[in-house]
C-alpha positions as CSV (number, residue, x, y, z in Angstrom):
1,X,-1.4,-9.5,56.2
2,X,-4.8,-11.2,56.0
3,X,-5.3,-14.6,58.0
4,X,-8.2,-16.6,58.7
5,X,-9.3,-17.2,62.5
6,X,-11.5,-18.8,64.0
7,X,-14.1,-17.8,67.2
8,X,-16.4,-18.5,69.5
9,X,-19.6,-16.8,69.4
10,X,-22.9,-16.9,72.0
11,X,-25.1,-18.7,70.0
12,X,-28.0,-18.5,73.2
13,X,-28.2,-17.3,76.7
14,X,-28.4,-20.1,78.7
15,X,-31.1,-21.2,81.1
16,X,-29.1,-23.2,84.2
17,X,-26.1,-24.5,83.2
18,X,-24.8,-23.8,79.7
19,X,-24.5,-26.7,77.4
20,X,-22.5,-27.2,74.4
21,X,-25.6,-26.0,72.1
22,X,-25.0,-22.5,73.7
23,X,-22.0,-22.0,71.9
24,X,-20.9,-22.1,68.1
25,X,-17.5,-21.7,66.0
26,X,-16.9,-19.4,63.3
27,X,-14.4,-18.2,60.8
28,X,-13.7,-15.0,60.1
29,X,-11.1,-13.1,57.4
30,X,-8.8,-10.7,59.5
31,X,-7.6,-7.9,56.8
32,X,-3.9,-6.7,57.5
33,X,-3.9,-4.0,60.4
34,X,-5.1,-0.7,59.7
35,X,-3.2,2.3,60.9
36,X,-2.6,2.1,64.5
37,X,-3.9,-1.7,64.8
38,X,-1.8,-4.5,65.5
39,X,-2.3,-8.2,64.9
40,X,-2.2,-10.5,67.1
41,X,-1.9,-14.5,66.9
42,X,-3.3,-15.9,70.4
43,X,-1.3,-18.6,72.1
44,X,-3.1,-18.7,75.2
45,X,-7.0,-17.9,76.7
46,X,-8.2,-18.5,79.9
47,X,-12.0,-19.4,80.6
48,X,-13.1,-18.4,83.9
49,X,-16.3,-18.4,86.2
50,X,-17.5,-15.3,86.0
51,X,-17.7,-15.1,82.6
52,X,-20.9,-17.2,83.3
53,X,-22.5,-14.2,84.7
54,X,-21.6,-12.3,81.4
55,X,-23.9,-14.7,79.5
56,X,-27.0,-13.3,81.3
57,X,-28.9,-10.2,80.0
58,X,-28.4,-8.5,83.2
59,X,-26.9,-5.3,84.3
60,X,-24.1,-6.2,86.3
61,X,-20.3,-4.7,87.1
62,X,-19.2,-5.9,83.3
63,X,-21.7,-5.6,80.3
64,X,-23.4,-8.9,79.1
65,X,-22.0,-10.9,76.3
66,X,-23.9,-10.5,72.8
67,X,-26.0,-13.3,71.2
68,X,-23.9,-13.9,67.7
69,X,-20.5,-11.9,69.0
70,X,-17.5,-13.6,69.9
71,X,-17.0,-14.2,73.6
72,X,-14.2,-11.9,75.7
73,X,-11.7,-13.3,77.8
74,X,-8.4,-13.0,78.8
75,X,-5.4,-13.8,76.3
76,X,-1.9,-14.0,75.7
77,X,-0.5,-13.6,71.7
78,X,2.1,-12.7,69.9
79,X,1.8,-10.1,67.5
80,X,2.5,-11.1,63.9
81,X,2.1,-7.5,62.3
82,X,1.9,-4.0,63.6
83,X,1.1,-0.5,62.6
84,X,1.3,0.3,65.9
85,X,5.4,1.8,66.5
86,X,5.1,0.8,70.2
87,X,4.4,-3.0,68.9
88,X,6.9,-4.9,66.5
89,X,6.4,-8.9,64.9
90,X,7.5,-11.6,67.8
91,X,5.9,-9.3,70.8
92,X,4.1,-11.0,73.7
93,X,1.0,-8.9,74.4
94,X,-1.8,-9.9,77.0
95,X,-5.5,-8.4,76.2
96,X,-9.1,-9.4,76.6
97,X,-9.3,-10.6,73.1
98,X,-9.9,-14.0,73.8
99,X,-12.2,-17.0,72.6
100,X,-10.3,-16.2,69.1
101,X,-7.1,-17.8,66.8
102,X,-6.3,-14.2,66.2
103,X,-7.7,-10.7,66.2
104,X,-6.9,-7.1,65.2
105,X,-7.1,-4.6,67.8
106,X,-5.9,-0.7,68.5
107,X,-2.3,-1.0,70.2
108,X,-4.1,0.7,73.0
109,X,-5.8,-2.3,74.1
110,X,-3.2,-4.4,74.2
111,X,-0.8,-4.6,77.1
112,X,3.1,-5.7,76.4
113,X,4.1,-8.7,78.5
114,X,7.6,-8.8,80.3
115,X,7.5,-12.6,81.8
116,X,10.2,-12.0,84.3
117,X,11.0,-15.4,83.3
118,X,7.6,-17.6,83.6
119,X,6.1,-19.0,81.1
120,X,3.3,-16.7,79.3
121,X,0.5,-18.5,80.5
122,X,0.7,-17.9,84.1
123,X,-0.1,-14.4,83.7
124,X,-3.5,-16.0,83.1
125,X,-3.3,-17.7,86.1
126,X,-0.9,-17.2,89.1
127,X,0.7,-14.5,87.9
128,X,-2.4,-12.7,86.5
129,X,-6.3,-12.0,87.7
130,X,-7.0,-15.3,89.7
131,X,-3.7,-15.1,91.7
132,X,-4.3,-11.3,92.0
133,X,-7.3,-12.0,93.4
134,X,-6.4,-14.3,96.0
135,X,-3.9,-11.9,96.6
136,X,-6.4,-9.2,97.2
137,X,-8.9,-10.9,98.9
138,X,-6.4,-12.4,101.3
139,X,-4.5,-9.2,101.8
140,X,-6.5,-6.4,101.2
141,X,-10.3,-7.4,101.7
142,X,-9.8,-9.8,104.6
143,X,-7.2,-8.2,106.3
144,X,-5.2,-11.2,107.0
145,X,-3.0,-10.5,110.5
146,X,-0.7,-12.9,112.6
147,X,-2.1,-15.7,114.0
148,X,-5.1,-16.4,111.7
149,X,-6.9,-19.3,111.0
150,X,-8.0,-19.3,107.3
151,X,-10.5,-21.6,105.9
152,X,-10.3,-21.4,101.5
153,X,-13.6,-22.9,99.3
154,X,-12.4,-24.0,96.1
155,X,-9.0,-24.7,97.5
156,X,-7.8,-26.3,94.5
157,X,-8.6,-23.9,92.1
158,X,-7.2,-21.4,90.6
159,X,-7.8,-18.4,93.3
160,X,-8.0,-21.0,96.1
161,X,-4.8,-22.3,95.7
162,X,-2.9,-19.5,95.4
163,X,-4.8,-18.1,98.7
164,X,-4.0,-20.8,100.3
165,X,-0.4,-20.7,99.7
166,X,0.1,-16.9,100.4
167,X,-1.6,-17.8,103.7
168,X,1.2,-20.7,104.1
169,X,4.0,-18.7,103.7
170,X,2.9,-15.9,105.9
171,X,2.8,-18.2,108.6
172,X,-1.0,-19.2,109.1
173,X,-2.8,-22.1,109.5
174,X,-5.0,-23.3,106.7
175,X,-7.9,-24.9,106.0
176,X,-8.9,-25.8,102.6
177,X,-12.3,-27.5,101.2
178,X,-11.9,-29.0,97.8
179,X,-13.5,-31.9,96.2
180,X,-12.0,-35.7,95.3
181,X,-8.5,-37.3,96.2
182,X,-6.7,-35.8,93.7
183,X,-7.1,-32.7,94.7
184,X,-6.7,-33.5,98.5
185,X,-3.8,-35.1,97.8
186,X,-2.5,-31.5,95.7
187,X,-3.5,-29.3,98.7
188,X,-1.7,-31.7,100.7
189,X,1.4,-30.6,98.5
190,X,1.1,-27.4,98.9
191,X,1.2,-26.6,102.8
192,X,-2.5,-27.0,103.6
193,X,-2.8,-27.9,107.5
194,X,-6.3,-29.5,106.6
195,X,-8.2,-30.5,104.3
196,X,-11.3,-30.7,103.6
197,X,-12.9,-33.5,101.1
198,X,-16.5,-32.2,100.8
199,X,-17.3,-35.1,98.4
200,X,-16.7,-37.3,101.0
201,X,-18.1,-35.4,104.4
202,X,-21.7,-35.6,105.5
203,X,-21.7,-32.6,107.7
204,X,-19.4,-30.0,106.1
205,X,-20.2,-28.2,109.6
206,X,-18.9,-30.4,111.9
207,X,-15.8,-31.4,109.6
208,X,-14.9,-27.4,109.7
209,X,-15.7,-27.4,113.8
210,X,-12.8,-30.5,114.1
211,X,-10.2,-29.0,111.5
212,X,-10.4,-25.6,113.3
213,X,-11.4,-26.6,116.9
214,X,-10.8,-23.0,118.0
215,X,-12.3,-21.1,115.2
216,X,-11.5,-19.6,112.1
217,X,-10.5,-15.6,111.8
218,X,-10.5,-15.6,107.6
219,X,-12.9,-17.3,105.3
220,X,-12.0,-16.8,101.7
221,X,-15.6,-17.7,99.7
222,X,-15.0,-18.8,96.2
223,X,-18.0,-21.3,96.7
224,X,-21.2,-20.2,98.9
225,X,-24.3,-22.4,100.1
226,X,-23.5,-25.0,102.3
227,X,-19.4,-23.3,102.7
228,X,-20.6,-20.3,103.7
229,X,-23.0,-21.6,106.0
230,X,-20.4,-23.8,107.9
231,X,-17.9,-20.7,108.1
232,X,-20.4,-18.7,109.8
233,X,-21.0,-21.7,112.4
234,X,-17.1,-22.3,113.0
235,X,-16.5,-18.3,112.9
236,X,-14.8,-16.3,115.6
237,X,-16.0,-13.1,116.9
238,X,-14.8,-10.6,114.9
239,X,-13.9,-12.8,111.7
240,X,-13.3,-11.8,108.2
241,X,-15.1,-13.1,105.2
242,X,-13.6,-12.2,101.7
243,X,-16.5,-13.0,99.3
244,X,-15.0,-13.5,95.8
245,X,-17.3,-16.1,94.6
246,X,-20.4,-18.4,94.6
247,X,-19.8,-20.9,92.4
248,X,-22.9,-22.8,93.8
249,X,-25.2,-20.6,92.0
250,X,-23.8,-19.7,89.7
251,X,-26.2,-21.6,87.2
252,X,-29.4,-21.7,89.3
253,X,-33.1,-21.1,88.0
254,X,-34.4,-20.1,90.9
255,X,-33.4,-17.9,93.8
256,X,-31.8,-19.6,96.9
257,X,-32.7,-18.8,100.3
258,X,-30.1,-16.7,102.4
259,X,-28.0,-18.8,104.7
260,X,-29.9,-19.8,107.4
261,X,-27.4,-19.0,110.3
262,X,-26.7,-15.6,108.7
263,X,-27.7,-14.1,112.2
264,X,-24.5,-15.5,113.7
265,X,-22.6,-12.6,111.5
266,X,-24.2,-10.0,113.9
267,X,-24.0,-11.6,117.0
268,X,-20.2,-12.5,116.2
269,X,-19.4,-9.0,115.0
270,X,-18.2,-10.7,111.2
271,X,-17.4,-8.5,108.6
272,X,-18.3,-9.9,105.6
273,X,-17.0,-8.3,102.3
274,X,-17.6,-8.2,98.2
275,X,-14.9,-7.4,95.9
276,X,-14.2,-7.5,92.7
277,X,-10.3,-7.7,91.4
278,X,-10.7,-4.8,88.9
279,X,-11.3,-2.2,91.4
280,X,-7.4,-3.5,92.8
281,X,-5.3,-3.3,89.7
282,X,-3.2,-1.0,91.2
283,X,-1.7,-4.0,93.3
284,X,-0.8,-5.7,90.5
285,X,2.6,-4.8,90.5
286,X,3.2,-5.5,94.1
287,X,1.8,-8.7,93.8
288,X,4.1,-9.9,90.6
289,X,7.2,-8.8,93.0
290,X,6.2,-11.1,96.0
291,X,4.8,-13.6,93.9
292,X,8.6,-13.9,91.7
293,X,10.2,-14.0,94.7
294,X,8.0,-16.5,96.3
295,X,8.7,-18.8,92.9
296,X,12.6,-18.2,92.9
297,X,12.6,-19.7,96.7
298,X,10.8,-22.5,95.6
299,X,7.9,-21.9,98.3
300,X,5.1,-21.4,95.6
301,X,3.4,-24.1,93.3
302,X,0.6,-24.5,90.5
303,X,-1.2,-26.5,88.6
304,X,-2.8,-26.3,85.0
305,X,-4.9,-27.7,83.2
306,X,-5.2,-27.5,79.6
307,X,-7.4,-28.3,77.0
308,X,-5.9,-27.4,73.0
309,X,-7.5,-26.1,70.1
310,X,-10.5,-23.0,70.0
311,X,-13.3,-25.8,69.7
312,X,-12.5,-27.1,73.1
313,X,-13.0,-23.6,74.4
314,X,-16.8,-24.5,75.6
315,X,-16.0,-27.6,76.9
316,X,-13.2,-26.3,79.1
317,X,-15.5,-23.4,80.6
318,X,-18.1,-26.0,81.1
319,X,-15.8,-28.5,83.3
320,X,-15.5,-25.5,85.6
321,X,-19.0,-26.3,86.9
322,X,-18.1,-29.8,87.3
323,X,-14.7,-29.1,88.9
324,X,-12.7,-30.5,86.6
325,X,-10.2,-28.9,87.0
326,X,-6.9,-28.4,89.0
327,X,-5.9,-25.2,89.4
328,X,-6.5,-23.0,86.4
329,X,-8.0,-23.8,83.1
330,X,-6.5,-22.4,80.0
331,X,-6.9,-23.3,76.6
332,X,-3.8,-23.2,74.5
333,X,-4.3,-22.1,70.7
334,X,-0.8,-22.9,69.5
């Protein structure tokens, strides 16, 4: 059938960090689904840092998002027609469709969603990228073995705080950075040995060197400049950095110097690693299986938050550079 649905389009590339201006809504007329297209009404989209990088006309690992195109994301809908046969009305499908009401898309590009009992929209959260990228990182990239300390950036956020937990349960001691009370307090909840208000600390240095008075063996970097800087100090010989994120600069004009006690990764023998989730799909499903159980047991929690309606779509990405948020940021649709 034909609906109307609205989007978000790039209306300019922005120059430091994006404003409201950079954005604009549109409607659009969806026909009914052509032969082997389904239709899909979104109930769910997730807005996410990187997608910041996307709005630059730069070659990077994804291509750059298109002045006067709607904006990709992940999404969870439910499709409302099909001419797909592996799709029927009332189906839970997650895609990249995104920063949209609804869409029509080849049934190839859509993914059908078992929930194994959750609620849809964690598998744009925990249950999804962000939580397999903790997951990753932790696991994977940073090697994570008995006894480690573990320092998180961005604790309270949507990868943090799943690293973080994973971290608690298998047994490790964690210190997580994170900024204001509330989320101190949420950190706090969730197992964190120490934490971290970088609001509040002068020397984020010396508040790393007294939460981890014999080192720290993982740093999970969501974060960069003056985090990365103190991880290096308070590192161990032989440490393992996971670099997911640099949230920092993310929106900077200029280029910003190197840390300036990068030397300390030679002579402390520190690996220091890049990744990027989409190279690691393959341990999605071994993730979901730990990550059910860990939810059955009651050892894992999360937070949300939400802001409703496809107009609030920029402003929700935007609050990510203000840290606004507690855990992840969707935006619900429906």
């Amino acid at each position: 059938m034909s609906i109307t649905s609205k989007e978000v389009r790039l209306k300019s590339r922005p120059v430091g960090l994006p404003v409201a201006d950079n954005f604009e809504i549109a409607q659009v007329q969806l026909p009914a689904p052509g032969a082997g297209e389904v239709q899909v009404k979104n109930l769910w989209m997730t807005v996410d840092p990187y997608m910041r990088g996307r709005m630059m006309d730069r070659e990077s690992y994804v291509p750059p998002f298109q002045i006067g195109e709607a904006l990709q994301g992940g999404a969870i809908g439910e499709v409302v027609a099909s001419e797909d046969a592996n799709f029927k009305a009332g189906d839970l499908v997650s895609s990249m469709f995104g920063w949209r009401e609804a869409f029509n898309a080849p049934g190839g590009a859509l993914q059908k969603l078992d929930t194994h009992g959750l609620p849809p929209q964690t598998f744009l959260g925990v249950a999804g990228m962000p939580g397999l990228t903790a997951y990753v990182g932790l696991i994977k990239i940073a090697a994570l073995k008995p006894g480690d300390v573990v320092f998180v950036s961005a604790a309270a956020g949507a990868v943090g705080s799943v690293v973080c937990q994973i971290a608690k349960i298998k047994g490790h001691t964690v210190i997580g950075s994170a900024g204001g009370p509330e989320k101190a307090a949420f950190l706090k909840e969730i197992g964190v040995d120490h934490v971290i208000d970088y609001k509040v600390e002068k020397d984020l240095t010396a508040a790393l060197a007294k939460a981890a008075p014999k080192g720290i063996d993982v740093y999970f970097e969501n974060v960069g400049g003056e985090h990365l800087d103190a991880a290096l100090a308070v590192a161990n010989p032989f440490a393992r950095f996971a670099l997911c994120g640099m949230i920092s600069q993310y929106n900077v004009t200029e280029a910003p110097k190197g840390p300036s006690n990068i030397m300390l990764a030679v002579g402390k023998s520190l690996r220091l690693e890049g990744f990027i989730v989409s190279n690691h799909f393959d341990m999605l499903p071994q993730y979901v299986a730990e990550l059910s159980g860990w939810i059955q047991s009651g050892q894992f929690k999360w937070k949300e938050t939400v802001e409703t309606g496809i107009e609030n779509a920029p402003a929700a990405f935007l609050k990510l550079f203000s840290g606004e948020n507690m855990g992840k940021m969707l935006v619900k649709l429906a």
